[in-house]
C-alpha positions as YAML, in Angstrom:
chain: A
units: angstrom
residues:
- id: 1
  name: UNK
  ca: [7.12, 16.36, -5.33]
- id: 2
  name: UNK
  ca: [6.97, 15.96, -9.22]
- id: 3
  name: UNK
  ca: [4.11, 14.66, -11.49]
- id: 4
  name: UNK
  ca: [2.42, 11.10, -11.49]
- id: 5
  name: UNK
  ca: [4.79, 8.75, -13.65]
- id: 6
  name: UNK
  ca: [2.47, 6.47, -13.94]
- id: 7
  name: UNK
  ca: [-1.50, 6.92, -13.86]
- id: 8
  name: UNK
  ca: [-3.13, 4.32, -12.04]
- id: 9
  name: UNK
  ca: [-4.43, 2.60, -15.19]
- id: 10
  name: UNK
  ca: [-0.81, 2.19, -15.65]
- id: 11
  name: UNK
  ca: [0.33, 1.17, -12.32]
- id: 12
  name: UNK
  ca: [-2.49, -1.48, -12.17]
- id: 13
  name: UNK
  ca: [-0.86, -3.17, -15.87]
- id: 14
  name: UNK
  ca: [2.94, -2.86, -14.57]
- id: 15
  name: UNK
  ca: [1.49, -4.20, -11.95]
- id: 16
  name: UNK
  ca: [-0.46, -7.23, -13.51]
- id: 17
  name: UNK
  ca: [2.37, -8.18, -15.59]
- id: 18
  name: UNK
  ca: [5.17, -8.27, -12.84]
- id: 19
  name: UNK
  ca: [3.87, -8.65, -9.56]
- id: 20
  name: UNK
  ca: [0.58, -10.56, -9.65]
- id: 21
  name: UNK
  ca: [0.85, -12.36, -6.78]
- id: 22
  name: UNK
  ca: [0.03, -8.77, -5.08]
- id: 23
  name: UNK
  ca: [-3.13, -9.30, -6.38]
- id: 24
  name: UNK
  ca: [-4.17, -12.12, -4.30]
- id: 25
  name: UNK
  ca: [-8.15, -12.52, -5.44]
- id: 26
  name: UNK
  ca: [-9.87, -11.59, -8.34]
- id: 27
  name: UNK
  ca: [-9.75, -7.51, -7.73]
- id: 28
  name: UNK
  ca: [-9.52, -7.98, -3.78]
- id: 29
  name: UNK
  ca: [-7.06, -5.02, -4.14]
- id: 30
  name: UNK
  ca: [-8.01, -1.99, -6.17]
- id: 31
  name: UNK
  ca: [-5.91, 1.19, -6.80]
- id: 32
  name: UNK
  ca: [-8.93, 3.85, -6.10]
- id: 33
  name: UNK
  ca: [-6.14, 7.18, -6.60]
- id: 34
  name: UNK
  ca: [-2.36, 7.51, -7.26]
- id: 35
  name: UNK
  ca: [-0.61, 11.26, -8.00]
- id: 36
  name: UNK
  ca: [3.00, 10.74, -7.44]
- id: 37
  name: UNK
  ca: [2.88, 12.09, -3.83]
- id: 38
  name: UNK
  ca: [0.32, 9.93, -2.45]
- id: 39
  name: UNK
  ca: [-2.15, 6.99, -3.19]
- id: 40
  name: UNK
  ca: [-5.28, 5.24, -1.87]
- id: 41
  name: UNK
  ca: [-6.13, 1.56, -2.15]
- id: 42
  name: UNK
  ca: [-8.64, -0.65, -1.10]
- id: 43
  name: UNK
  ca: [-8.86, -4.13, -0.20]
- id: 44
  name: UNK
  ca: [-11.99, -5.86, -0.18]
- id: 45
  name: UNK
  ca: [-13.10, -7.99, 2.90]
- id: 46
  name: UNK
  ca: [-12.65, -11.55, 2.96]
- id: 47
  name: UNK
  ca: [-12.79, -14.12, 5.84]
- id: 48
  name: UNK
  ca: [-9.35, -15.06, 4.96]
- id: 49
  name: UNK
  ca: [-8.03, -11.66, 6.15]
- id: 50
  name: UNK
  ca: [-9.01, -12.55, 9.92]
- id: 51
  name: UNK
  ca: [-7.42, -13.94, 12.95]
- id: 52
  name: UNK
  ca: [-9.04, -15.74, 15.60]
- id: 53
  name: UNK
  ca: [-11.40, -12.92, 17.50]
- id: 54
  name: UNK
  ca: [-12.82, -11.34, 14.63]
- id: 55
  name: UNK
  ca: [-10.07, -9.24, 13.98]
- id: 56
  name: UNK
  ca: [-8.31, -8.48, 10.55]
- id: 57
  name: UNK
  ca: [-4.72, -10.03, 10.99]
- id: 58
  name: UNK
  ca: [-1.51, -7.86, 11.08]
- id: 59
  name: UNK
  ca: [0.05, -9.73, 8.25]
- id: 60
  name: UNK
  ca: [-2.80, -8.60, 6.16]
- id: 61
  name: UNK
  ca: [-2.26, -5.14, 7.21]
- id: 62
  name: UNK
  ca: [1.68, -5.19, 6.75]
- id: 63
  name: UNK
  ca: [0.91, -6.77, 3.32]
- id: 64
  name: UNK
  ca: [-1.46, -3.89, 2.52]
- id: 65
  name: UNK
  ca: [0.29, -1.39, 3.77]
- id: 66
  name: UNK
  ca: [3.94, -2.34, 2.19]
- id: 67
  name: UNK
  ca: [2.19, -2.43, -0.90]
- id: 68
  name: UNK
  ca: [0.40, 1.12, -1.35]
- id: 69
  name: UNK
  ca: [4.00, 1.96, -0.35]
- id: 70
  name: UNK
  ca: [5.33, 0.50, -3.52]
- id: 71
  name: UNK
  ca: [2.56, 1.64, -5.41]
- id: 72
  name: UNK
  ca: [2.84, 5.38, -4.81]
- id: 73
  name: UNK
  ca: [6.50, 4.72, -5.00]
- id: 74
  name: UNK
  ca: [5.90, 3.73, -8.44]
- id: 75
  name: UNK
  ca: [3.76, 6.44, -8.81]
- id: 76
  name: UNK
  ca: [6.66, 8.58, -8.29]
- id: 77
  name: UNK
  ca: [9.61, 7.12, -10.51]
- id: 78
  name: UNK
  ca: [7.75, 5.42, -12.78]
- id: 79
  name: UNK
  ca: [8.19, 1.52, -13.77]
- id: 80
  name: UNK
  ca: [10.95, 0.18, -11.67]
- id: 81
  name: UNK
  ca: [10.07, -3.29, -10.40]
- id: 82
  name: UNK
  ca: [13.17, -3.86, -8.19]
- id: 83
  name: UNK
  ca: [12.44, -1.27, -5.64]
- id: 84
  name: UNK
  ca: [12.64, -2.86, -2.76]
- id: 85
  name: UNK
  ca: [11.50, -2.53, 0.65]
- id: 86
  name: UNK
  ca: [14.64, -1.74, 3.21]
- id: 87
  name: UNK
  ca: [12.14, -1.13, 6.19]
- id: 88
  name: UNK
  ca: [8.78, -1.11, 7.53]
- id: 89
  name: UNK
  ca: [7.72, -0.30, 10.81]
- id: 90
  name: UNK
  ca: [3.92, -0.65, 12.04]
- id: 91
  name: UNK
  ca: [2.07, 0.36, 14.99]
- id: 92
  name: UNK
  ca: [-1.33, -1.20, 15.47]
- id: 93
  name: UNK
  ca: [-3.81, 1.09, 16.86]
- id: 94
  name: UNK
  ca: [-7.28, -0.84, 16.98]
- id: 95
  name: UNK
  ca: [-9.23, -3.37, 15.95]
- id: 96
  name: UNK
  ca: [-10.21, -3.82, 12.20]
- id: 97
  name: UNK
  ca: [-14.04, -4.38, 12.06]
- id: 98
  name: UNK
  ca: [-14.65, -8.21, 10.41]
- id: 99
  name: UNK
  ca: [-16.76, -7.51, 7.31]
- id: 100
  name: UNK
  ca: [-15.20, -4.58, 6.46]
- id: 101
  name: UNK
  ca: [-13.09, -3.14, 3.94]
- id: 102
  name: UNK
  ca: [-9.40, -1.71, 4.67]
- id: 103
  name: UNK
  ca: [-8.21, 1.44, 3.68]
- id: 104
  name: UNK
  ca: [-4.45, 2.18, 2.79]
- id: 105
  name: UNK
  ca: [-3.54, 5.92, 2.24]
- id: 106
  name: UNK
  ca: [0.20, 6.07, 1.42]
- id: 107
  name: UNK
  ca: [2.42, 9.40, 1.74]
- id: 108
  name: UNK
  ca: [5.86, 9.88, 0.54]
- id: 109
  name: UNK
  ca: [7.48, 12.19, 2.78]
- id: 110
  name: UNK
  ca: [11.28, 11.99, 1.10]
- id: 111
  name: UNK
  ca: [12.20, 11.07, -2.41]
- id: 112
  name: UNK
  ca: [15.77, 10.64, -2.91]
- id: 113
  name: UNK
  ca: [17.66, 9.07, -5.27]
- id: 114
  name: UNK
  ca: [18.55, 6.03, -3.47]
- id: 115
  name: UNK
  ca: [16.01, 6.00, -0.96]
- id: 116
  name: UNK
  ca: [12.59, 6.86, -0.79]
- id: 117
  name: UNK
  ca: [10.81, 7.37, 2.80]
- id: 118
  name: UNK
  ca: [6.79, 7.09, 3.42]
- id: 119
  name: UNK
  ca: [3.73, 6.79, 5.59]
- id: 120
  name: UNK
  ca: [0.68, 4.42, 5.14]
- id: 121
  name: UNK
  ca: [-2.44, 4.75, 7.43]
- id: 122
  name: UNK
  ca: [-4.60, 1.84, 7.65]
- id: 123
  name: UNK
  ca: [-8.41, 2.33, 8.01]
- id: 124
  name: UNK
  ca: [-11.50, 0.02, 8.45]
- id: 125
  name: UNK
  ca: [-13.86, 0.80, 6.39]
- id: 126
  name: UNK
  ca: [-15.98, 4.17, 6.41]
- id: 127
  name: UNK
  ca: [-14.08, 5.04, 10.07]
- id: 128
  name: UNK
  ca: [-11.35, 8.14, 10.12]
- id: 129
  name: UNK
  ca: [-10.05, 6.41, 12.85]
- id: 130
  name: UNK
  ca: [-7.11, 4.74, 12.01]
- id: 131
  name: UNK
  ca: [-6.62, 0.91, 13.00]
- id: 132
  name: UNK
  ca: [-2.59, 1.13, 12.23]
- id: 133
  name: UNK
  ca: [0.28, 3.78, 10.88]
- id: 134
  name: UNK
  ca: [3.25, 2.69, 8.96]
- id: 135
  name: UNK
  ca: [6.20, 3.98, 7.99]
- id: 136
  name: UNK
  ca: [8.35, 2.16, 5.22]
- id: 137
  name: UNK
  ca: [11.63, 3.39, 3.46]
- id: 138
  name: UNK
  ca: [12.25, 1.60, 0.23]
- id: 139
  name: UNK
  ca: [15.46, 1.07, -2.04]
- id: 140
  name: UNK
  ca: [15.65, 2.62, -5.30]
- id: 141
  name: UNK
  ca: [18.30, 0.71, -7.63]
- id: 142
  name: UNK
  ca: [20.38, 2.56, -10.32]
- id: 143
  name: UNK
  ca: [18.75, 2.80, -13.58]
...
């Protein structure tokens, strides 16, 4: 795949400025690497992110996950806010430790014109295990 259209100090201004609701707390989500093929972002722990059990909720994980998927999308093409997610398919593996940070590490696997194709694992924090994979195809409108 091509260069980085946008570095990650970049992405995290686009970002800012048109999608800050993505950005839920005060840096709870931080864009750690981006290169135009693949990305890694963090999300901090917060209580908020569990369900009952101790256990980090699957709608925090889709959330996370749907999102490195946009950012290393953006990554890719550069600035275009109205790429949208068309699917987004997650399997959840294990448990995500309470307390601990979650990992997204995003892949694009296809890049077309009209549709781009990726994978997200989720990890909790320092583990390689994975706690859920993802795979997401997003839109791409004509610019």
């Amino acid at each position: 795949m091509a260069d980085a259209k946008m570095s990650v100090a970049e992405l995290e201004a686009f970002l800012h400025a048109e999608f800050p609701q993505a950005f839920t707390l005060d840096g709870d989500i931080q864009i750690e690497e981006a290169d135009g093929d693949s990305c890694r972002l963090r999300q901090r722990f917060h209580h908020r992110m569990l369900r009952p059990g101790g256990t980090v909720s699957g709608p925090t994980l889709m959330a996370l996950a749907d999102f490195a998927m946009y950012v290393v999308l953006l990554s890719a093409i550069g600035p275009v806010g109205l790429a949208v997610t068309t699917n987004l398919n997650i399997n959840f593996l294990r448990k995500g430790a309470a307390g601990e940070d979650v990992l997204a590490v995003a892949k694009l696997l296809k890049l077309g014109k009209r549709l781009a194709v990726g994978e997200v694992t989720l990890l909790s924090g320092d583990s390689p295990d994975p706690i859920a994979h993802v795979t997401a195809t997003y839109s791409i409108p004509n610019t």
